[in-house]
C-alpha positions in Angstrom: 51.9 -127.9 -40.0 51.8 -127.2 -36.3 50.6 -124.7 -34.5 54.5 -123.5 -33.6 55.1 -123.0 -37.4 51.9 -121.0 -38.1 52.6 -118.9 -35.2 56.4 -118.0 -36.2 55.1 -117.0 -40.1 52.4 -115.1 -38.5 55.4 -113.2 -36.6 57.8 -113.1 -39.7 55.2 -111.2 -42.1 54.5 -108.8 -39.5 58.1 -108.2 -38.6 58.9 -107.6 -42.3 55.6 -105.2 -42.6 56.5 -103.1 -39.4 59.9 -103.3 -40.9 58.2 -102.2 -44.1 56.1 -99.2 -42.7 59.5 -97.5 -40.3 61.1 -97.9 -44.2 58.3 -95.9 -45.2 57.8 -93.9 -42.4 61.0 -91.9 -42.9 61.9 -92.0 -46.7 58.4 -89.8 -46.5 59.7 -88.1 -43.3 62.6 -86.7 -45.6 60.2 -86.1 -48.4 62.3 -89.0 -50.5 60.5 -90.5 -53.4 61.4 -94.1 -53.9 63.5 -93.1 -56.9 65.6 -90.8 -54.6 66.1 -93.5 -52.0 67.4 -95.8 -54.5 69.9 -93.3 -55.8 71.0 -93.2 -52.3 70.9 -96.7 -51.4 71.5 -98.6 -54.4 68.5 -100.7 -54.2 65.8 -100.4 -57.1 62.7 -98.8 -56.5 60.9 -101.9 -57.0 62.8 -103.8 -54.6 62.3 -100.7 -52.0 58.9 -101.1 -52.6 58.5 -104.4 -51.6 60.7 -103.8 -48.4 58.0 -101.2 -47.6 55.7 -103.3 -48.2 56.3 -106.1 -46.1 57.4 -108.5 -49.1 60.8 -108.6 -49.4 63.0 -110.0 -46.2 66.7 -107.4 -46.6 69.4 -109.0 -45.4 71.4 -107.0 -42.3 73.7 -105.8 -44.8 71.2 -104.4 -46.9 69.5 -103.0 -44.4 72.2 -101.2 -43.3 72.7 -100.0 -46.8 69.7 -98.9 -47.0 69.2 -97.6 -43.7 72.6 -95.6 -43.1 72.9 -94.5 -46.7 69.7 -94.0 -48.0 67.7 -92.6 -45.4 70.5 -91.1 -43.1 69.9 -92.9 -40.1 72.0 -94.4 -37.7 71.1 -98.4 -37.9 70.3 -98.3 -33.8 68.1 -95.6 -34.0 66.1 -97.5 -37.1 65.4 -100.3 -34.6 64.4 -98.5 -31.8 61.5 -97.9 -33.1 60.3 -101.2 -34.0 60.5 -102.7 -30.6 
């Protein structure tokens, strides 16, 4: 494996674990337990749990779902805070 395909891995788990912890950061912001967030969302509580912890890759879609739905916030406004 080269060097160019352990560098982009490196940069996928992170990406999913800062994805992970702004997931996180405001479900607890709005004082959601998982089990709320999936009554919002739609998701299971274990699958929100791996989003938040930087296991599980959503698709756009979902993340939207989960996003807009669940935690209230505008899908621009998510990102914003992850670059």
């Amino acid at each position: 494996m080269g060097a160019a395909m352990v560098s982009k891995g490196v940069k996928e788990r992170a990406f999913k674990r800062l994805l992970g912890l702004r997931v996180a950061e405001l479900r607890r912001a709005r004082k959601f337990s998982q089990a709320e967030l999936r009554r919002r969302s739609g998701l299971s509580v274990e699958y929100i749990s791996r989003i938040e912890n930087g296991r599980e890759n959503p698709t756009i879609l979902t993340l939207r779902d989960l996003v807009r739905n669940g935690l209230q916030v505008k899908l621009g406004d998510f990102f914003k805070r992850l670059t």
